[in-house]
SEZA-964021 format. One record per residue (C-alpha): x, y, z; residue number from 1. Coordinates in steps of 0.05 Angstrom, whole numbers. Example, Ala and Ser with C-alpha at 12.3 -4.5 7.8 and 13.67 -1.06 7.14 Angstrom:
REM residues 2
246|-90|156|1
273|-21|143|2
END
This chain:
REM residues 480
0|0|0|1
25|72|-21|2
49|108|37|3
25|182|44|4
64|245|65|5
29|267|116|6
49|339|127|7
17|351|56|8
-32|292|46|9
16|281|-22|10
44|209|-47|11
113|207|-36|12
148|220|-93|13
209|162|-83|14
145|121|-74|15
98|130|-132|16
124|174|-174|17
57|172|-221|18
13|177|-163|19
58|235|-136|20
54|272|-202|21
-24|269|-212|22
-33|293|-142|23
8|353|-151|24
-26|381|-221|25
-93|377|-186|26
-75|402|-113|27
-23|454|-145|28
-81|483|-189|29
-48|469|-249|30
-98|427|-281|31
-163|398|-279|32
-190|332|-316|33
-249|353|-356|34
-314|307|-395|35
-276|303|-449|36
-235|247|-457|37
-167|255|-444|38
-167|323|-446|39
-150|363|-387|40
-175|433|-372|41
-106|480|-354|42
-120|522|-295|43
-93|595|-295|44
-24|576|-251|45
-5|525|-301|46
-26|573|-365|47
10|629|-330|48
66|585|-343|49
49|570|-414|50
51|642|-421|51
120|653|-409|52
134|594|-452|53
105|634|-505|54
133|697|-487|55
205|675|-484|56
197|625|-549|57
157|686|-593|58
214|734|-581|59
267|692|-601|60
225|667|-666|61
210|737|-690|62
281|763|-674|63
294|706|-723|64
249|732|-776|65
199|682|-760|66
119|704|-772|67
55|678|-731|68
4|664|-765|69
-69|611|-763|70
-96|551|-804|71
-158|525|-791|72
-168|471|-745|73
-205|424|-795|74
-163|389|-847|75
-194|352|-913|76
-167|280|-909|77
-150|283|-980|78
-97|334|-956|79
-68|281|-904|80
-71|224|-960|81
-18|256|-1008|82
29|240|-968|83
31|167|-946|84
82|169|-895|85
49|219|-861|86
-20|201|-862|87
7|124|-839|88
46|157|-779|89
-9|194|-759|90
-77|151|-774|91
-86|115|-704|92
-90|182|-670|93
-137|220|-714|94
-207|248|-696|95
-246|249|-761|96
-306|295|-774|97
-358|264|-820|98
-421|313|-803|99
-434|380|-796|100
-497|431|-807|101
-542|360|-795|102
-507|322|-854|103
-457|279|-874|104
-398|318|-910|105
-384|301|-969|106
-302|298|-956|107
-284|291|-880|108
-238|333|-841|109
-193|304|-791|110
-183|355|-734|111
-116|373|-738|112
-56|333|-701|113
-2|376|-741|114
-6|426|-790|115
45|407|-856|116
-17|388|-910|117
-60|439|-896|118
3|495|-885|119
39|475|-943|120
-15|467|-988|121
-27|544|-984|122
46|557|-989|123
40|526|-1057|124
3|591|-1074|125
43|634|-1038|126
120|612|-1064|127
132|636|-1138|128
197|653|-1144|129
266|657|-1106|130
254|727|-1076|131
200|696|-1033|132
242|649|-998|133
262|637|-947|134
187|637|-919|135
182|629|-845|136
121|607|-811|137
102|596|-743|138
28|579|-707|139
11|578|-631|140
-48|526|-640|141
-82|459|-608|142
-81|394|-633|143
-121|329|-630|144
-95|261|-627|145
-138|208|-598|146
-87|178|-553|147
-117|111|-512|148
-67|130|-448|149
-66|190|-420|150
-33|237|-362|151
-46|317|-359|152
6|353|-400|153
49|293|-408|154
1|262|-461|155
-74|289|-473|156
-110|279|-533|157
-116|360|-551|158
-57|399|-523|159
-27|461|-534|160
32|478|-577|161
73|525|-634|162
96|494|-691|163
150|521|-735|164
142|515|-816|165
200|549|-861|166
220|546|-937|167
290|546|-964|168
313|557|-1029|169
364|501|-1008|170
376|442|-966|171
428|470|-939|172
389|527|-906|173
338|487|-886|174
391|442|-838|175
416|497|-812|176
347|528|-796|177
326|454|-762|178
384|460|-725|179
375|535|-704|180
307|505|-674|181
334|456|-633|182
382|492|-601|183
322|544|-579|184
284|484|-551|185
353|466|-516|186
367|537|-497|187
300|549|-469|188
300|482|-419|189
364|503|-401|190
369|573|-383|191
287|579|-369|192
257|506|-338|193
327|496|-309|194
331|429|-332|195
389|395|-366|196
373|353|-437|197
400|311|-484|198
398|343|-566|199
410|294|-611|200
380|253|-674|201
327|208|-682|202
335|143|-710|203
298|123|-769|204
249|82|-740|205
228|139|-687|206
233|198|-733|207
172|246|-761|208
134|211|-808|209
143|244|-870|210
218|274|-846|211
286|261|-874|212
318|274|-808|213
286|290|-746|214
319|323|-682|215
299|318|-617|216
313|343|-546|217
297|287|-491|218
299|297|-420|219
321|253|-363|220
267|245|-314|221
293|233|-241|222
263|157|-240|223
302|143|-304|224
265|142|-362|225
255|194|-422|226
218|254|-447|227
212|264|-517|228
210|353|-497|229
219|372|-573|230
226|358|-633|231
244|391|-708|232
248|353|-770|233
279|368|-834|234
236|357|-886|235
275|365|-948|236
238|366|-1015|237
189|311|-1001|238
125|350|-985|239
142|406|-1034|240
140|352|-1084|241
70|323|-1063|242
38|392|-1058|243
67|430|-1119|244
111|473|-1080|245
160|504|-1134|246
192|576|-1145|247
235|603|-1202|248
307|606|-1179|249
356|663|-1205|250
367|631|-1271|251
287|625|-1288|252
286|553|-1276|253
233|520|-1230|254
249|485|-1173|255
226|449|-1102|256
241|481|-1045|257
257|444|-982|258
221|450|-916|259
238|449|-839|260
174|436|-775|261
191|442|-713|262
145|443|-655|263
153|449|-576|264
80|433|-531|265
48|436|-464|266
77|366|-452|267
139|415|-425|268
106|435|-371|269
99|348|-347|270
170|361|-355|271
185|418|-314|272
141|387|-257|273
179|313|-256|274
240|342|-261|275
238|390|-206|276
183|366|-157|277
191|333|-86|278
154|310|-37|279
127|367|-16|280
107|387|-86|281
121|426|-137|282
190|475|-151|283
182|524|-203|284
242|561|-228|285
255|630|-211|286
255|655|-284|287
184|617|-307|288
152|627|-241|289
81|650|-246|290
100|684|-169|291
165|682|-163|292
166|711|-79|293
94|705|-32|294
100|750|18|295
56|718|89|296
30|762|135|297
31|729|201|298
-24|768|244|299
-82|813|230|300
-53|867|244|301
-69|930|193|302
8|955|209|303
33|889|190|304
-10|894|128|305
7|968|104|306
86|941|111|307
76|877|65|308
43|919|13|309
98|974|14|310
149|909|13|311
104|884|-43|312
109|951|-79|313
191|953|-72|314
202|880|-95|315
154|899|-156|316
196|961|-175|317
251|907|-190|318
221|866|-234|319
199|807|-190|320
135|780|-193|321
102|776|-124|322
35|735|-97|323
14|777|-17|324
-24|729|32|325
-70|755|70|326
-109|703|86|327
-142|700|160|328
-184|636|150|329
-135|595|156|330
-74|571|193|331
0|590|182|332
15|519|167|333
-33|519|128|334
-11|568|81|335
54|555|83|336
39|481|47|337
0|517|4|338
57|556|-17|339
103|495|-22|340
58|456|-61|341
50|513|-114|342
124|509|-109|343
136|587|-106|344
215|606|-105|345
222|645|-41|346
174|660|9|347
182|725|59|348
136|729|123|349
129|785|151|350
100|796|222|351
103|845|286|352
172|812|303|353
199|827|229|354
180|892|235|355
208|904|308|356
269|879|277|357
276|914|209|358
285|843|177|359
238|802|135|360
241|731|144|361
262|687|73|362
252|608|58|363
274|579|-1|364
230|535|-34|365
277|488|-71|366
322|475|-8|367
275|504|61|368
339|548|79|369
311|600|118|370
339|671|141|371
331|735|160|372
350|799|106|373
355|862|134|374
293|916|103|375
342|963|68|376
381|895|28|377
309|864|15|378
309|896|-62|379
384|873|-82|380
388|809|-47|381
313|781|-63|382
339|785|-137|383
404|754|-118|384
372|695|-77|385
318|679|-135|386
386|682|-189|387
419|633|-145|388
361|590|-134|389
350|577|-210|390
421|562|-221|391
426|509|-165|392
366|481|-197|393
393|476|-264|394
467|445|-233|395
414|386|-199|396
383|373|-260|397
452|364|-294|398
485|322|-238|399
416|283|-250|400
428|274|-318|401
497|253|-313|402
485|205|-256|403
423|174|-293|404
467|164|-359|405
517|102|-369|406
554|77|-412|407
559|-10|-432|408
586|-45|-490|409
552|-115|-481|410
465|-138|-476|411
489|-167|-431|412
514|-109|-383|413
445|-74|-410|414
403|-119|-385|415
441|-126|-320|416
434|-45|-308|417
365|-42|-325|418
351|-95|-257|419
374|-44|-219|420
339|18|-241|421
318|56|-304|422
383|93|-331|423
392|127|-396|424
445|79|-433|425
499|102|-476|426
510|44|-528|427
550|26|-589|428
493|11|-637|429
504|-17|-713|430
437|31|-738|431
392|-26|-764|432
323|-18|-755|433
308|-102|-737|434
364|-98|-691|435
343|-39|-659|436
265|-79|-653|437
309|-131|-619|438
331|-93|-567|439
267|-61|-554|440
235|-122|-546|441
288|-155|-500|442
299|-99|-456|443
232|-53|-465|444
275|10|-478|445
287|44|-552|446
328|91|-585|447
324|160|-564|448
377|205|-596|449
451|197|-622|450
475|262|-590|451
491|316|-633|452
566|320|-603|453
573|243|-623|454
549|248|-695|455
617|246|-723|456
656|198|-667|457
681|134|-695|458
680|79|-655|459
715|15|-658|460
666|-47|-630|461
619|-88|-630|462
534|-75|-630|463
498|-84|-563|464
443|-113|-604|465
468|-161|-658|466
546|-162|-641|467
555|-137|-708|468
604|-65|-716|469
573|-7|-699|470
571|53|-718|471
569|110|-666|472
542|109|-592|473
468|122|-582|474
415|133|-518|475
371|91|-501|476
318|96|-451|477
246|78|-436|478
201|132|-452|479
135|163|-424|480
END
């Protein structure tokens, strides 16, 4: 029988991890589960998150040259048939309108679960010549797909999400735009959700239906297995060949451009909350926060009021976003897990004492250190303490990483490791798709990525899975 934490009525994390997790999205506010089937209903906390998701994503896209724009949500299935690859990758997730306006359509629409036909069949009218390249497209949007198991952000059947669409005049270009994409996605998890990941490549098997190459940025969850976080997929010429997508180059001639999608969702925030979560709930870093200091006002007291809002008002001036408690229903203790379990940075209480003093009393969430900063340091070291805390996170998630990645050179040794605990495995691998089905099937864990650092390292052994040579050294790990 699961064990519960008592001080906050919360699974134990080290216990039940899944238990833990679906706990904290409800009692954190993040999310609700709604009528519709694995759907989930995102509270305001957790979309004040997605906010700054799309904040911090938005500016770096437009600095980029990067446009929003909208497609309709309803996509004729004889767009998704062109391409066969794509429409076979996709078909056991789709949710298919037949009727509308009382009668049967005469084409369905599948509700859209990505964007390419629909996109790049209007970019077909759009592309003429060379002068309107490179085109670069991107759409904040939901999607469907009909998914049989499901957990709130982690995997829901509509979710939230941007995806990416460019043209190139060359292939080139259009690596070196994938590439520019990934290293956002790897850029924002690192210096924003604090969390160290892996970038790499996809193997064949596991890559975009419909891609040439697909990138990926996985994340090691602290029980060991992997987070597919992002993704972006060069495309090359093959849908600007199905949907008629040509321009005149310099020299008059027609030609196919080639394509880049690249796409980052709400599953991020499932991410964020594994990664940095404990028993007593949630950690948000500083930086994403949706309050990154509460300020607790211990007594009634209108004195002790007046002086939380003029702290309130200083910490403001600086930039930091603040939530003020003022709550007199309820119990210190009670707050204060409240607090926890919404996983705010710092939190400052301030009561007759404090004042007496000329100090403000700080806890930080992430470690429970707890203090005392003097009133006229409160404004410099509040920003200090919140830079520090979302560093330290970002050097646990690495040391996670690291610890939760080894590296073995027999099926034998893989097996062995996996008794012992879920670990992301570093492995000589000879790049065959049936061996790769072998080792899935014998050990339950597939390919994830062949880091991008490792493309070009030459190795000299033998293949985990077959024994035959291999090529370079990949990760493996069992997914979510």
């Amino acid at each position: 029988m699961t064990q519960v934490f008592e001080k906050k009525g919360l699974t134990k994390k080290s216990e039940n991890i899944s238990e833990w997790y679906h706990d904290v999205v409800l009692r954190a506010e993040l999310a609700n589960y709604s009528e519709v089937k694995g759907s989930m209903i995102i509270r305001p906390y957790g979309y004040a998150i997605w906010e700054h998701v799309q904040k911090t994503l938005d500016e770096w896209f437009k600095e980029d040259g990067v446009q929003n724009a909208y497609f309709p949500l309803l996509i004729p299935m004889s767009y998704l048939q062109k391409e066969k690859d794509h429409l076979k990758g996709f078909s056991p997730e789709l949710a298919i309108v037949t009727h509308a306006g009382g009668e049967e359509l005469a084409e369905p629409y599948a509700i859209r679960p990505t964007s390419e036909t629909i996109m790049y069949k209007t970019f077909s009218d759009w592309i003429q010549s060379y002068r309107d390249l490179p085109l670069k497209i991107n759409q904040w949007a939901n999607v469907v797909r009909w998914e049989k198991r499901t957990y709130p952000f982690l995997r829901t059947s509509e979710f939230l999400w941007q995806e990416g669409h460019t043209v190139h005049q060359t292939e080139a270009e259009a690596i070196e735009m994938t590439l520019k994409a990934l290293k956002w996605y790897k850029k924002f998890y690192e210096e924003q959700f604090a969390i160290s990941v892996y970038a790499g490549i996809k193997s064949e098997s596991e890559k975009f239906a419909g891609a040439k190459t697909t990138y990926s940025i996985e994340m090691v969850i602290p029980d060991g297995k992997a987070l597919q976080a992002a993704t972006s997929h060069n495309l090359s010429d093959n849908f600007a060949k199905v949907f008629d997508i040509e321009f005149l180059n310099e020299e008059g001639k027609k030609e196919h451009p080639f394509q880049t999608s690249w796409g980052l969702s709400t599953r991020s925030i499932g991410g964020l909350i594994l990664s940095h979560g404990d028993d007593s709930g949630l950690i948000v870093p500083p930086r994403v926060a949706p309050h990154q200091v509460v300020i607790l006002i211990v007594g009634g007291d209108a004195t002790v009021k007046d002086h939380a809002m003029k702290i309130s008002h200083q910490l403001r001036q600086r930039g930091v976003r603040i939530a003020v408690d003022i709550d007199s229903e309820h119990s210190l203790g009670f707050r204060i897990n409240n607090w926890e379990l919404k996983g705010v940075p710092v939190r400052l209480e301030v009561g007759a004492k404090e004042i007496e003093q000329g100090t403000v009393k700080f806890v930080r969430r992430d470690t429970f250190e707890k203090g005392f900063i003097p009133l006229d340091e409160l404004e410099a070291k509040i920003p200090e303490l919140l830079e520090a805390i979302q560093n330290e996170l970002f050097e646990k998630s690495k040391k996670n990483r690291d610890n939760l990645t080894i590296n073995v050179d027999s099926l034998d040794l893989f097996k062995e490791s996996l008794e012992k605990q879920r670990y992301f495995i570093r492995a000589p691998w000879c790049e065959d798709a049936e061996c790769e089905a072998k080792i899935k099937e014998e050990t339950k864990v597939s390919t994830r990525v062949l880091e991008l650092e490792r493309t070009e390292e030459a190795i000299d052994g033998a293949c985990v899975g077959c024994g035959g040579p291999a090529k370079r050294r990949w990760l493996f790990a069992q997914g979510y």
